[in-house]
Jmol script that loads the backbone (N, CA, C; Angstrom):
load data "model"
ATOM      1  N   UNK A   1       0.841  -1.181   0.000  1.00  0.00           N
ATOM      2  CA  UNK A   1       0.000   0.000   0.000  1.00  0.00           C
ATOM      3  C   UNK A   1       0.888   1.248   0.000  1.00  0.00           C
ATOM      4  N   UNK A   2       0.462   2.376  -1.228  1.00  0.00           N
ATOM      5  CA  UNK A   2       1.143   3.184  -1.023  1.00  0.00           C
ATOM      6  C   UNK A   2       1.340   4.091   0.363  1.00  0.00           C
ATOM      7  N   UNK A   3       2.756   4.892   0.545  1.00  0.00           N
ATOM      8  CA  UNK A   3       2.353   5.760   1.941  1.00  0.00           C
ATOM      9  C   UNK A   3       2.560   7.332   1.105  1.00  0.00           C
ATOM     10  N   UNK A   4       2.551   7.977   2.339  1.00  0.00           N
ATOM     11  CA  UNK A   4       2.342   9.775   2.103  1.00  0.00           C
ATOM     12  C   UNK A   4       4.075  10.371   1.703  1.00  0.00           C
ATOM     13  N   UNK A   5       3.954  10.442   0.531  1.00  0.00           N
ATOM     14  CA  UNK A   5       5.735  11.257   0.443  1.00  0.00           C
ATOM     15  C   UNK A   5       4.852  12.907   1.098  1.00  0.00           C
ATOM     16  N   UNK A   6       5.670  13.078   1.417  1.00  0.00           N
ATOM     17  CA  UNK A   6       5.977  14.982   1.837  1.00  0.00           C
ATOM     18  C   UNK A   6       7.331  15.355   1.890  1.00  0.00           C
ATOM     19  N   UNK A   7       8.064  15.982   0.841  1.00  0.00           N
ATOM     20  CA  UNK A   7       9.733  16.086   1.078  1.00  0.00           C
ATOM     21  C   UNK A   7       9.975  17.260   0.360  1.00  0.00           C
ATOM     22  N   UNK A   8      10.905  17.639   0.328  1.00  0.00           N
ATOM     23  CA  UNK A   8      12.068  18.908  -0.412  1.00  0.00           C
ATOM     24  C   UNK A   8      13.152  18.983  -0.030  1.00  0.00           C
ATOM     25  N   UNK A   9      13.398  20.006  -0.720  1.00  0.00           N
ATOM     26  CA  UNK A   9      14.971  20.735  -0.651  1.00  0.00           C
ATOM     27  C   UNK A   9      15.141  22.291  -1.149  1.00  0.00           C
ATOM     28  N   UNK A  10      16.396  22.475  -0.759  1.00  0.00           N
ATOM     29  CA  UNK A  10      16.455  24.020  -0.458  1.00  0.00           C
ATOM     30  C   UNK A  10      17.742  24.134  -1.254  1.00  0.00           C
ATOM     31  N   UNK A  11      18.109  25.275  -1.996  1.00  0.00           N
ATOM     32  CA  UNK A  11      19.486  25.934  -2.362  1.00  0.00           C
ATOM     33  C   UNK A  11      19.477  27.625  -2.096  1.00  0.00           C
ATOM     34  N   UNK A  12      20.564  27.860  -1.879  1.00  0.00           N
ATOM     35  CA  UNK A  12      21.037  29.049  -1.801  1.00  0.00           C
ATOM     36  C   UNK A  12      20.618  29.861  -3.154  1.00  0.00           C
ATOM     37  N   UNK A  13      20.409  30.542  -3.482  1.00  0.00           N
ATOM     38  CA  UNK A  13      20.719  31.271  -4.842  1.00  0.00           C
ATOM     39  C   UNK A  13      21.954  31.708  -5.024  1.00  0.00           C
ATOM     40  N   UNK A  14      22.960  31.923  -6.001  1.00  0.00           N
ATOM     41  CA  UNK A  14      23.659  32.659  -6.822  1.00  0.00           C
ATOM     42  C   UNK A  14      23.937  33.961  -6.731  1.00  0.00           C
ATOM     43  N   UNK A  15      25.156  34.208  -7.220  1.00  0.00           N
ATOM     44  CA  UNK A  15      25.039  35.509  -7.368  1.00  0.00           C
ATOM     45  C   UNK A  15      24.132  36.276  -8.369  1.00  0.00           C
ATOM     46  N   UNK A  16      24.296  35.380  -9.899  1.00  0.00           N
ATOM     47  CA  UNK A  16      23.173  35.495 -10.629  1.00  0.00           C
ATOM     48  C   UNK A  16      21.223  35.552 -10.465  1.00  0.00           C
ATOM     49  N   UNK A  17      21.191  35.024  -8.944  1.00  0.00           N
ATOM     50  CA  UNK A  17      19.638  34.597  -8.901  1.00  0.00           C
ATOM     51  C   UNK A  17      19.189  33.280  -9.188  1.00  0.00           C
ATOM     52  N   UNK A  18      20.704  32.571  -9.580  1.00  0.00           N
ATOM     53  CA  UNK A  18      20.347  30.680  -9.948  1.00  0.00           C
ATOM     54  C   UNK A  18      20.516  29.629  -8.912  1.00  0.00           C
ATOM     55  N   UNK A  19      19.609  28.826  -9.072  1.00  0.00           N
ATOM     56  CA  UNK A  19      19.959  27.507  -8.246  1.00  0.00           C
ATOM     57  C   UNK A  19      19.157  25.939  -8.585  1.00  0.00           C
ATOM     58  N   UNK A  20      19.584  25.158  -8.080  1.00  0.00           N
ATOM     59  CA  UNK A  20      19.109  24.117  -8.402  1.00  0.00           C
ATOM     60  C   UNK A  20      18.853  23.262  -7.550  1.00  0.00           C
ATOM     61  N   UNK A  21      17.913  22.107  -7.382  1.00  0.00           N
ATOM     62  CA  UNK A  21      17.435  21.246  -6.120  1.00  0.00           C
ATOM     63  C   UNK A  21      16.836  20.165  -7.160  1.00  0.00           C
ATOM     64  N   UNK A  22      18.028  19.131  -6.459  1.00  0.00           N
ATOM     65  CA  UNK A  22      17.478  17.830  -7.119  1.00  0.00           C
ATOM     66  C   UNK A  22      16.928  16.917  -5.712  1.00  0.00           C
ATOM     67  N   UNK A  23      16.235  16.369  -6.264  1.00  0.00           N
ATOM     68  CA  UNK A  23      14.943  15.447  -5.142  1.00  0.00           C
ATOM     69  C   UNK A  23      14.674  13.877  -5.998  1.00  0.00           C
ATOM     70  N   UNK A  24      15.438  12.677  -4.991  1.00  0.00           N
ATOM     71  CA  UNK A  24      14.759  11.544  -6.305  1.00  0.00           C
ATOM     72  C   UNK A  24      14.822  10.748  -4.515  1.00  0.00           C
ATOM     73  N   UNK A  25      14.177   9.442  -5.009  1.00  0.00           N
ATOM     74  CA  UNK A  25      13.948   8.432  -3.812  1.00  0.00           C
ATOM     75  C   UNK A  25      15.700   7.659  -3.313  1.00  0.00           C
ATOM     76  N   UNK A  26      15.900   7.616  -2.209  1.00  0.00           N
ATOM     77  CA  UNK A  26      17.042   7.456  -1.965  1.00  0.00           C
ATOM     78  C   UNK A  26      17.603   5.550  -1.470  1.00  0.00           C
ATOM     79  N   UNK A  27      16.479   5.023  -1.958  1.00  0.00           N
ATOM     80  CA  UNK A  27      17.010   3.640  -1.649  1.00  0.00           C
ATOM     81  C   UNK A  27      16.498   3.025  -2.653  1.00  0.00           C
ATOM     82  N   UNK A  28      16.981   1.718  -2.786  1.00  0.00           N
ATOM     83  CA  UNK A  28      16.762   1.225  -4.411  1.00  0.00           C
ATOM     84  C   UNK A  28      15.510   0.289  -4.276  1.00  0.00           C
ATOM     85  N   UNK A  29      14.588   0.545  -5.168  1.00  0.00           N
ATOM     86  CA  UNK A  29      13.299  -0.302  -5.192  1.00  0.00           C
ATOM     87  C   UNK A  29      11.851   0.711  -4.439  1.00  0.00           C
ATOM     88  N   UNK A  30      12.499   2.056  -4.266  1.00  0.00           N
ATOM     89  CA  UNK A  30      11.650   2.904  -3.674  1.00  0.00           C
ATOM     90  C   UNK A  30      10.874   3.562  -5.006  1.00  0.00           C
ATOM     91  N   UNK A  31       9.956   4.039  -5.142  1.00  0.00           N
ATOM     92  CA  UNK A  31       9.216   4.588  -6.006  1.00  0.00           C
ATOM     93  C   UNK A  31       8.434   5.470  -5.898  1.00  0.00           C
ATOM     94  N   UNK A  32       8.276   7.135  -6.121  1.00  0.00           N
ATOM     95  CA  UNK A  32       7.750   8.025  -5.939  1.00  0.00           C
ATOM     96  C   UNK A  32       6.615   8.275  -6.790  1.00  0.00           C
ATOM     97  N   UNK A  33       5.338   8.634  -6.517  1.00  0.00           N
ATOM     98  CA  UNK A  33       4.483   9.258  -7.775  1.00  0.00           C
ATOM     99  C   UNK A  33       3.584  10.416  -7.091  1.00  0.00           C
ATOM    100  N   UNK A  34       4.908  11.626  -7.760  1.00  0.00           N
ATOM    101  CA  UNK A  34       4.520  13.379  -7.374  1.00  0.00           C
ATOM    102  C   UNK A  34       3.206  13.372  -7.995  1.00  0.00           C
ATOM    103  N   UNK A  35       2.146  14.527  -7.038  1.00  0.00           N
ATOM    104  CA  UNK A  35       1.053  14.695  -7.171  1.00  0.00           C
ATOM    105  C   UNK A  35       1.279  16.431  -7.511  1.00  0.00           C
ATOM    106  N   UNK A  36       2.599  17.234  -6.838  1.00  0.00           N
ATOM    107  CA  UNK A  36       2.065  18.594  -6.436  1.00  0.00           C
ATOM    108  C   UNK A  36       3.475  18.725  -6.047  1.00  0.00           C
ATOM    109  N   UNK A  37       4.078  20.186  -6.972  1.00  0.00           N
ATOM    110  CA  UNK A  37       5.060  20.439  -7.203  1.00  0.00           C
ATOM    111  C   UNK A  37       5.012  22.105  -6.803  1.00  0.00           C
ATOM    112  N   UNK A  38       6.097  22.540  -5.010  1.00  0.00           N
ATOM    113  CA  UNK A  38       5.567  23.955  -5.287  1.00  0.00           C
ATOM    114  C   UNK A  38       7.458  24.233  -4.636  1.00  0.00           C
ATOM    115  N   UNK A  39       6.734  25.619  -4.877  1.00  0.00           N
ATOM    116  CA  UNK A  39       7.935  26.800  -4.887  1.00  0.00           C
ATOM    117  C   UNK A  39       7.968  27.660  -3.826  1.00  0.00           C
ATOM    118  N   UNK A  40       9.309  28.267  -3.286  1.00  0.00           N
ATOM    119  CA  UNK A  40       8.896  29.565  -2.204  1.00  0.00           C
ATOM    120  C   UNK A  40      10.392  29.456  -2.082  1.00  0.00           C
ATOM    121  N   UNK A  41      10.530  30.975  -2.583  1.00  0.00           N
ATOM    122  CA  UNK A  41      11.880  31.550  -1.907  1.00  0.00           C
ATOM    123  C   UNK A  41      11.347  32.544  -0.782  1.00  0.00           C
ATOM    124  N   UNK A  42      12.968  32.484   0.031  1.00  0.00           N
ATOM    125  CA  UNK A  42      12.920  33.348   1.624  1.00  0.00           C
ATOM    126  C   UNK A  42      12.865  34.784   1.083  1.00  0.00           C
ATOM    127  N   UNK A  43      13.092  35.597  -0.306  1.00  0.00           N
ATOM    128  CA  UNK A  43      12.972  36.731  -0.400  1.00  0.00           C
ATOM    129  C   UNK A  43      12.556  36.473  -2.485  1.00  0.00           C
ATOM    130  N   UNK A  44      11.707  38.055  -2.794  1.00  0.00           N
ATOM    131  CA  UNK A  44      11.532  38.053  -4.141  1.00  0.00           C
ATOM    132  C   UNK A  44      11.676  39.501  -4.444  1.00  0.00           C
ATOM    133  N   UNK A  45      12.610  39.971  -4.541  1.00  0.00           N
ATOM    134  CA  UNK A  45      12.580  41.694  -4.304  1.00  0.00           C
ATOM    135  C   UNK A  45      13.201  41.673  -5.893  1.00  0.00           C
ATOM    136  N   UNK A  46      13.705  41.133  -6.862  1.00  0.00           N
ATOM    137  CA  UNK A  46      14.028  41.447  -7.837  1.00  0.00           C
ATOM    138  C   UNK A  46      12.648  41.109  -8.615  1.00  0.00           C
ATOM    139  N   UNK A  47      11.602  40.340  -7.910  1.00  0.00           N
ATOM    140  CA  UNK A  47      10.350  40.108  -9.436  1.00  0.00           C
ATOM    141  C   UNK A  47      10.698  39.679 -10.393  1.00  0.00           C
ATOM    142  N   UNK A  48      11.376  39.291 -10.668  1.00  0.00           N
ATOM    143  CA  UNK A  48      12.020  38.457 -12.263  1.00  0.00           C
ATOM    144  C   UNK A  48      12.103  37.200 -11.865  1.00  0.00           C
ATOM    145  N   UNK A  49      12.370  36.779 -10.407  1.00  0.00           N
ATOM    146  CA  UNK A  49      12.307  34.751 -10.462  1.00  0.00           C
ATOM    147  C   UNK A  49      11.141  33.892 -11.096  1.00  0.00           C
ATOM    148  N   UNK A  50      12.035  33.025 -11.503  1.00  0.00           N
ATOM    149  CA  UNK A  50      10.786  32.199 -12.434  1.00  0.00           C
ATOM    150  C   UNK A  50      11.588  30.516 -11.665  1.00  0.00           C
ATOM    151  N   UNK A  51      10.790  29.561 -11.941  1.00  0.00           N
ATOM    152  CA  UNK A  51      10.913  28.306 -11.326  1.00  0.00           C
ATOM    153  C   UNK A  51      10.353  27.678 -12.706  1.00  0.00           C
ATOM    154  N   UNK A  52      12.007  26.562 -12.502  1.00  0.00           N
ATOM    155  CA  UNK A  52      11.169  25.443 -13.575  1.00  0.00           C
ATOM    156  C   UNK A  52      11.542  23.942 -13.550  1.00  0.00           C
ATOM    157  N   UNK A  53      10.354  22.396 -13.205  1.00  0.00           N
ATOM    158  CA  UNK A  53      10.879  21.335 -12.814  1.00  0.00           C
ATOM    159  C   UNK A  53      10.900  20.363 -13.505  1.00  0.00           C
ATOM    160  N   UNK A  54      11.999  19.445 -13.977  1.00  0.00           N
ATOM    161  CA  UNK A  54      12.054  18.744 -15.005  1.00  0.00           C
ATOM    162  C   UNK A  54      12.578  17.362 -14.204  1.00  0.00           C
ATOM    163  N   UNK A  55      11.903  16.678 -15.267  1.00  0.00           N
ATOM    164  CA  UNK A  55      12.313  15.116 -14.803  1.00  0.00           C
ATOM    165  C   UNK A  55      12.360  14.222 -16.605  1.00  0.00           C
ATOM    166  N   UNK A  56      13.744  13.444 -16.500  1.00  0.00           N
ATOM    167  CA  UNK A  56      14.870  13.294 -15.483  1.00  0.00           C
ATOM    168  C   UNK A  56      16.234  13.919 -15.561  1.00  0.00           C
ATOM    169  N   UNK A  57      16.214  14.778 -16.185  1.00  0.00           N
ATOM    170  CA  UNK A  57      16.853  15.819 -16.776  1.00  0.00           C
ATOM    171  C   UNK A  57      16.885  17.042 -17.612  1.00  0.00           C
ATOM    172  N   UNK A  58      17.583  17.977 -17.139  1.00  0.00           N
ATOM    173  CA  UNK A  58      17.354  19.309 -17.794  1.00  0.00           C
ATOM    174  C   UNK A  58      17.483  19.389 -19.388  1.00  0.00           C
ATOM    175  N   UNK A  59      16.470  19.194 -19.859  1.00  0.00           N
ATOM    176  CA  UNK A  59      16.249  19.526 -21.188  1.00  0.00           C
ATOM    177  C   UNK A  59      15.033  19.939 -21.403  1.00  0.00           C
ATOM    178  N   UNK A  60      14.548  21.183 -22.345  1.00  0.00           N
ATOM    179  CA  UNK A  60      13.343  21.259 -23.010  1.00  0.00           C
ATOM    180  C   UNK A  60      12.387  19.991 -23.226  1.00  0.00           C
ATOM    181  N   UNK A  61      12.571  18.949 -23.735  1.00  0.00           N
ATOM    182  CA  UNK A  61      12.024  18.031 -23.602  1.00  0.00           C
ATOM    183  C   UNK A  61      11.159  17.011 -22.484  1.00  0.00           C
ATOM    184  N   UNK A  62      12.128  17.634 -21.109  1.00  0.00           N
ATOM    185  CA  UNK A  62      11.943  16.821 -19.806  1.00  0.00           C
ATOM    186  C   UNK A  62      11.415  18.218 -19.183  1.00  0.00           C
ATOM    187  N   UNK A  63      10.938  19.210 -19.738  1.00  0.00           N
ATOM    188  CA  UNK A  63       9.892  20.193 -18.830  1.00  0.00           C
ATOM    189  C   UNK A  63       9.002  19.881 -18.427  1.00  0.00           C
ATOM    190  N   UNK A  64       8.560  19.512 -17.006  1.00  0.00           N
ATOM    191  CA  UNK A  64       7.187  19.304 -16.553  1.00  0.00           C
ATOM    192  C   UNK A  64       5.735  20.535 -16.065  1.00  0.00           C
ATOM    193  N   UNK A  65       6.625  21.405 -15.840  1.00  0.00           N
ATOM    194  CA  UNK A  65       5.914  22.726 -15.149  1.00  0.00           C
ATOM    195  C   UNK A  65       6.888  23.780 -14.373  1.00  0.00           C
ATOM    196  N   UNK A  66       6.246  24.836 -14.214  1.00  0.00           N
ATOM    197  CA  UNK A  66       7.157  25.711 -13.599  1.00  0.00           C
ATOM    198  C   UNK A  66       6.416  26.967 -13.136  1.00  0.00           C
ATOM    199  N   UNK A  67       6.519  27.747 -12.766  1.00  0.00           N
ATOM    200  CA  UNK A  67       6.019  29.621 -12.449  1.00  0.00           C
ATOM    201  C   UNK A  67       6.907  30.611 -12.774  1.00  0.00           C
ATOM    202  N   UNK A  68       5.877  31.339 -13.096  1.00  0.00           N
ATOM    203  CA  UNK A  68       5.998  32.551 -13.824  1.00  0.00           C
ATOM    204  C   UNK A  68       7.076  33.323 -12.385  1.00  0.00           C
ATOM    205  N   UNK A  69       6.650  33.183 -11.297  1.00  0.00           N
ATOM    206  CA  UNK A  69       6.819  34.108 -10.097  1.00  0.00           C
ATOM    207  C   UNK A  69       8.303  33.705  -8.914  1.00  0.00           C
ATOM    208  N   UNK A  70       8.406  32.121  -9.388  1.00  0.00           N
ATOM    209  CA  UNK A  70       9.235  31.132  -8.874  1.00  0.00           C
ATOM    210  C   UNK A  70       9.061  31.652  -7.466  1.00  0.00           C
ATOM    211  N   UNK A  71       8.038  32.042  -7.092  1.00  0.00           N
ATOM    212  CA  UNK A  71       7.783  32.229  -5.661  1.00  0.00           C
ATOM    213  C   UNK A  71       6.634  31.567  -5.189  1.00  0.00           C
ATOM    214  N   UNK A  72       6.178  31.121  -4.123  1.00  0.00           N
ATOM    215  CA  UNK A  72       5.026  30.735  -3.262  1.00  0.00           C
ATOM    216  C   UNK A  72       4.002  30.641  -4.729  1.00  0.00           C
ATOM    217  N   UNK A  73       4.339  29.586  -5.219  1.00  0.00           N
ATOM    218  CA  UNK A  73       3.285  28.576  -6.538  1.00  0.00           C
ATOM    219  C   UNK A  73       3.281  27.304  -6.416  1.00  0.00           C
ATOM    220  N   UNK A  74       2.266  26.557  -6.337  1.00  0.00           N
ATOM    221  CA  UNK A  74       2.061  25.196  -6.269  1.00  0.00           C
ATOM    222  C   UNK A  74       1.763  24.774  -7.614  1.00  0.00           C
ATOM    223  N   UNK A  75       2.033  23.501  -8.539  1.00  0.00           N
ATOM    224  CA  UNK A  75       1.854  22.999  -9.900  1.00  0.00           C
ATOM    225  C   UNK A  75       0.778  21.530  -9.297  1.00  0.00           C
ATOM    226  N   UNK A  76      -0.428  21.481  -9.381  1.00  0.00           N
ATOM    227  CA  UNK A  76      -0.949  20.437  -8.912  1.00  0.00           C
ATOM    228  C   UNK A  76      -1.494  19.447 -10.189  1.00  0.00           C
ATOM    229  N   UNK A  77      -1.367  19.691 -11.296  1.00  0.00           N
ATOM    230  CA  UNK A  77      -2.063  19.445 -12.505  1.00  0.00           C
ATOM    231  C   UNK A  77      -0.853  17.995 -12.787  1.00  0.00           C
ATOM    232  N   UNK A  78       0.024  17.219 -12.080  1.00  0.00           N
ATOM    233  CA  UNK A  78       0.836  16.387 -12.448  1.00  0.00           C
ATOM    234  C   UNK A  78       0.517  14.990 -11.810  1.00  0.00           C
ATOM    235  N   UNK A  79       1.620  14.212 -12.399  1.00  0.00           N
ATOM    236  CA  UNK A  79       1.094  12.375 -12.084  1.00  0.00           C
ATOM    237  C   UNK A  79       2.281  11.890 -12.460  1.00  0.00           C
ATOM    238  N   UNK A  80       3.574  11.796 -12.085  1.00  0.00           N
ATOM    239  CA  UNK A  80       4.565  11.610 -12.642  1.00  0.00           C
ATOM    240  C   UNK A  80       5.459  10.907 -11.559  1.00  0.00           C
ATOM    241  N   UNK A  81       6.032   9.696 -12.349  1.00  0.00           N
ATOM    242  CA  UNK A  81       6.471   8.483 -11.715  1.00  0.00           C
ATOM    243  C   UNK A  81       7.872   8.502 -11.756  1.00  0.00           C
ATOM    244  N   UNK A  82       8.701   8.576 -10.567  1.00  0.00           N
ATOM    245  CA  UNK A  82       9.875   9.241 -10.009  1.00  0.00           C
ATOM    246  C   UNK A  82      10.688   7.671  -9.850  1.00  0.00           C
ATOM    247  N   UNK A  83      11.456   7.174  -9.943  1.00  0.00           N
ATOM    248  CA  UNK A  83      11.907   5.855 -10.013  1.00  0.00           C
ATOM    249  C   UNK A  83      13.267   6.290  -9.242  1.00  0.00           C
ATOM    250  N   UNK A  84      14.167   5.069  -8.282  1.00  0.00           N
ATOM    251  CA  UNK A  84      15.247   5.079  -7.742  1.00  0.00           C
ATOM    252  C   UNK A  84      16.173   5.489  -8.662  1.00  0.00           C
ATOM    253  N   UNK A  85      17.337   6.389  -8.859  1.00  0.00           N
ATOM    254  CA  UNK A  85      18.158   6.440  -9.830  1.00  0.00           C
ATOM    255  C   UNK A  85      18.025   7.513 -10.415  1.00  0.00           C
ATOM    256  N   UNK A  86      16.577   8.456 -10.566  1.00  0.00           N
ATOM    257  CA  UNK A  86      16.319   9.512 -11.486  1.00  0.00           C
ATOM    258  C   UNK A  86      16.148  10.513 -10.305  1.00  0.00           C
ATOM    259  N   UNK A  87      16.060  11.468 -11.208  1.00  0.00           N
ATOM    260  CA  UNK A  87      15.848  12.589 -10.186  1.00  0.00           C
ATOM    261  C   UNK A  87      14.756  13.751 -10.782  1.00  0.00           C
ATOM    262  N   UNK A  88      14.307  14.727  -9.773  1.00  0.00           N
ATOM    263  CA  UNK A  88      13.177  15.504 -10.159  1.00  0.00           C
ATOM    264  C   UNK A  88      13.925  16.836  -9.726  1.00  0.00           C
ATOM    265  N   UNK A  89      14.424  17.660 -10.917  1.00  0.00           N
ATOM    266  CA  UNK A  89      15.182  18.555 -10.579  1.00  0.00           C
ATOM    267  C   UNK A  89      13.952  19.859 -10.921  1.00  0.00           C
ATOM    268  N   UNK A  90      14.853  20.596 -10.044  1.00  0.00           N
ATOM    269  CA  UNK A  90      14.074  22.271  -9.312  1.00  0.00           C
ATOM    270  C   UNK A  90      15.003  23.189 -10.244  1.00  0.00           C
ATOM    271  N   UNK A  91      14.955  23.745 -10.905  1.00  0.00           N
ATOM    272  CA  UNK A  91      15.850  25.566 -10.950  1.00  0.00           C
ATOM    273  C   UNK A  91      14.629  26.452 -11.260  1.00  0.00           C
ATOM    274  N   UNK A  92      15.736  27.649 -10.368  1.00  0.00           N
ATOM    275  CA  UNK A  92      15.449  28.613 -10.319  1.00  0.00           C
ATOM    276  C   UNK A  92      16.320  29.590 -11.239  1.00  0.00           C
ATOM    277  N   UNK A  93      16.195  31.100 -11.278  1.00  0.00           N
ATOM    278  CA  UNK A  93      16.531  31.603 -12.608  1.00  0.00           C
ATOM    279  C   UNK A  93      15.972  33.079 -12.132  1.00  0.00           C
ATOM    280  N   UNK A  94      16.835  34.467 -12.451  1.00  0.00           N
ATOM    281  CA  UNK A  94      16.219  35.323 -12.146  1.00  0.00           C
ATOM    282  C   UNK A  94      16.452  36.136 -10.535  1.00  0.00           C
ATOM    283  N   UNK A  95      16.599  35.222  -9.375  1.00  0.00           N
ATOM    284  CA  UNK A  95      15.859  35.568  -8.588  1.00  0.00           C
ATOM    285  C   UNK A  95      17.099  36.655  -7.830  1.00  0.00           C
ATOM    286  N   UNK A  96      17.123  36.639  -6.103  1.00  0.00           N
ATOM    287  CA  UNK A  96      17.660  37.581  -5.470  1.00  0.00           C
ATOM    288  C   UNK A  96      18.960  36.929  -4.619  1.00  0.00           C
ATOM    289  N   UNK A  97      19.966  37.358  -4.720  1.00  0.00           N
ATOM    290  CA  UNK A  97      21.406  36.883  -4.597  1.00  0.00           C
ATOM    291  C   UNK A  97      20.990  36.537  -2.882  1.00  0.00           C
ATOM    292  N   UNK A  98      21.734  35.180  -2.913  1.00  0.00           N
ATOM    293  CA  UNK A  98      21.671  34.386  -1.498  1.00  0.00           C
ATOM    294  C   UNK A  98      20.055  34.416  -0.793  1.00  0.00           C
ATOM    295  N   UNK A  99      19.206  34.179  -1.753  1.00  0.00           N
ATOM    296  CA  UNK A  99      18.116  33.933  -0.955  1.00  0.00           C
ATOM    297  C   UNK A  99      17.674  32.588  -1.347  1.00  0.00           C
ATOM    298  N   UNK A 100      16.700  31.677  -0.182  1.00  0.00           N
ATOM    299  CA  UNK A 100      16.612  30.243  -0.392  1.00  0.00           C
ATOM    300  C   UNK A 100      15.471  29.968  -1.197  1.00  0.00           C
ATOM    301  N   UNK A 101      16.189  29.264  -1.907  1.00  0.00           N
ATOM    302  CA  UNK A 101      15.063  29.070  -2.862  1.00  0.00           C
ATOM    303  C   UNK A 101      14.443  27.195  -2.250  1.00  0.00           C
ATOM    304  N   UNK A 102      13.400  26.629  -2.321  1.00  0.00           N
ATOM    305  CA  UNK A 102      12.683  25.858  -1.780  1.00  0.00           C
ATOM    306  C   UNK A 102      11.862  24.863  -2.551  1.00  0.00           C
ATOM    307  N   UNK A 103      12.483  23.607  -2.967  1.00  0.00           N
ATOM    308  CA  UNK A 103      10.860  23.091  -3.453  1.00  0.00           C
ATOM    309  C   UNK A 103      10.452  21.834  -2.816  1.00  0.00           C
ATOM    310  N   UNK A 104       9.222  21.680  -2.770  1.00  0.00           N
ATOM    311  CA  UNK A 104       8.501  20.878  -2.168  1.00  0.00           C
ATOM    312  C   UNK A 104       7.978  19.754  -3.149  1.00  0.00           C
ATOM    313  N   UNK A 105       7.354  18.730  -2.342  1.00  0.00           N
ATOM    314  CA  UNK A 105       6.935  17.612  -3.425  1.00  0.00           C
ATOM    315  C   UNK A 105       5.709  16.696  -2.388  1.00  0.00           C
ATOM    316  N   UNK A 106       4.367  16.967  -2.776  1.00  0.00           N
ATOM    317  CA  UNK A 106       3.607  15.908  -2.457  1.00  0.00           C
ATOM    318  C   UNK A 106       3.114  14.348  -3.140  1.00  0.00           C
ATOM    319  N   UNK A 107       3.006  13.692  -2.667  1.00  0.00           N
ATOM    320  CA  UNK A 107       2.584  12.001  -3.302  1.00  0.00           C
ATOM    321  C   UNK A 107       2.306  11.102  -2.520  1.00  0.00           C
ATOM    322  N   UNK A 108       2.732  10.072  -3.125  1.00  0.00           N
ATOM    323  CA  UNK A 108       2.490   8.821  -2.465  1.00  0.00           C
ATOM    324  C   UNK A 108       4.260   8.026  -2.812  1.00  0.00           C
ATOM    325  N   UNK A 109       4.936   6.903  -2.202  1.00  0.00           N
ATOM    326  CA  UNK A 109       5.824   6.749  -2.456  1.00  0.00           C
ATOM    327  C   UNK A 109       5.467   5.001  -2.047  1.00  0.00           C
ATOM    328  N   UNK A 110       6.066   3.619  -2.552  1.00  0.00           N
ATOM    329  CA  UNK A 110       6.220   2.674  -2.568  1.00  0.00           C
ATOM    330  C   UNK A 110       7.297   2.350  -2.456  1.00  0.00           C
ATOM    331  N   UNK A 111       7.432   1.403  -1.409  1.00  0.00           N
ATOM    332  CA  UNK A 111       9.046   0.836  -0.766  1.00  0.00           C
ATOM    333  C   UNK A 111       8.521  -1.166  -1.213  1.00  0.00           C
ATOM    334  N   UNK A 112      10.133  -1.256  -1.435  1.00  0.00           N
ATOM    335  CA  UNK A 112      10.042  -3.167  -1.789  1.00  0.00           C
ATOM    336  C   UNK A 112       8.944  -3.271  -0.366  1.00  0.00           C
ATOM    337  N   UNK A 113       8.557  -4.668  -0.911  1.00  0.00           N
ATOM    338  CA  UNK A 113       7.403  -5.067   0.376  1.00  0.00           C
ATOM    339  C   UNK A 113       6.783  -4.070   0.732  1.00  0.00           C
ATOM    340  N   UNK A 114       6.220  -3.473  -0.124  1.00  0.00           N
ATOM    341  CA  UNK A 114       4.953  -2.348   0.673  1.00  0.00           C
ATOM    342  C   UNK A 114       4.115  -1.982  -1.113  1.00  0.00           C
ATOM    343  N   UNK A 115       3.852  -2.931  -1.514  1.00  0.00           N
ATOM    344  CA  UNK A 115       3.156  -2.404  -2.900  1.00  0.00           C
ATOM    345  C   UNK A 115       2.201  -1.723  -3.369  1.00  0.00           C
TER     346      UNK A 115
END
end "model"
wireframe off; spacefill off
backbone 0.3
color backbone group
C-alpha cells in the first residue's frame, strides 16, 4: 500500500539569482508518484524569479511545469512516476542573490514489500 511522500529541498541562490534542487527516492526499489510540485523563496525583491521542474533531466524536452513568479506557486495538474536512480530537478533563474530558494513535493511513495 502506497504511503504519504511529503519532502524537499532548499538551495542558496547565486550571485546570478540561480539555483538548483534535485529530489529523487534514496534507496533502491523505492518509487515516488509526485502529485504537487511547489515553490517559495525566503525573499523576491528582484520580481524576475521564475521556477522550472524537469524530470529526469534538464532539457526542453523533460519540462514538466514551472512559475511565472518562482515564488510561493504550487503545480498540482501532475502524475509523474519518479523511479530510484532519477531525479526531479528544481531551478530557479532570475531571482535575489543568497536567498533560499525551496521546493517541495507531495505524493504517495512505494518501498520493496509495501506495494
Amino acid at each position: 500500500m502506497p504511503s504519504q511522500l511529503n519532502t524537499g529541498g532548499s538551495v542558496t541562490l547565486d550571485v546570478t539569482g540561480a539555483g538548483t534542487v534535485y529530489l529523487s527516492p534514496a534507496l533502491p526499489g523505492v518509487t515516488w508518484v509526485v502529485n504537487q510540485v511547489s515553490c517559495i523563496t525566503s525573499t523576491n525583491i528582484s520580481g524576475t524569479t521564475t521556477f522550472q521542474f524537469y524530470y529526469p533531466s534538464v532539457a526542453d524536452v523533460y519540462f514538466q511545469g514551472g512559475s511565472y513568479s518562482g515564488n510561493q506557486d504550487t503545480d498540482t495538474d501532475i502524475n509523474l512516476v519518479v523511479f530510484y536512480g532519477s531525479q526531479l530537478i528544481g531551478v530557479w533563474a532570475g531571482g535575489d542573490s543568497g536567498a533560499i530558494a525551496t521546493m517541495s513535493i507531495l505524493g504517495t511513495f512505494t518501498a520493496p514489500g509495501n506495494p
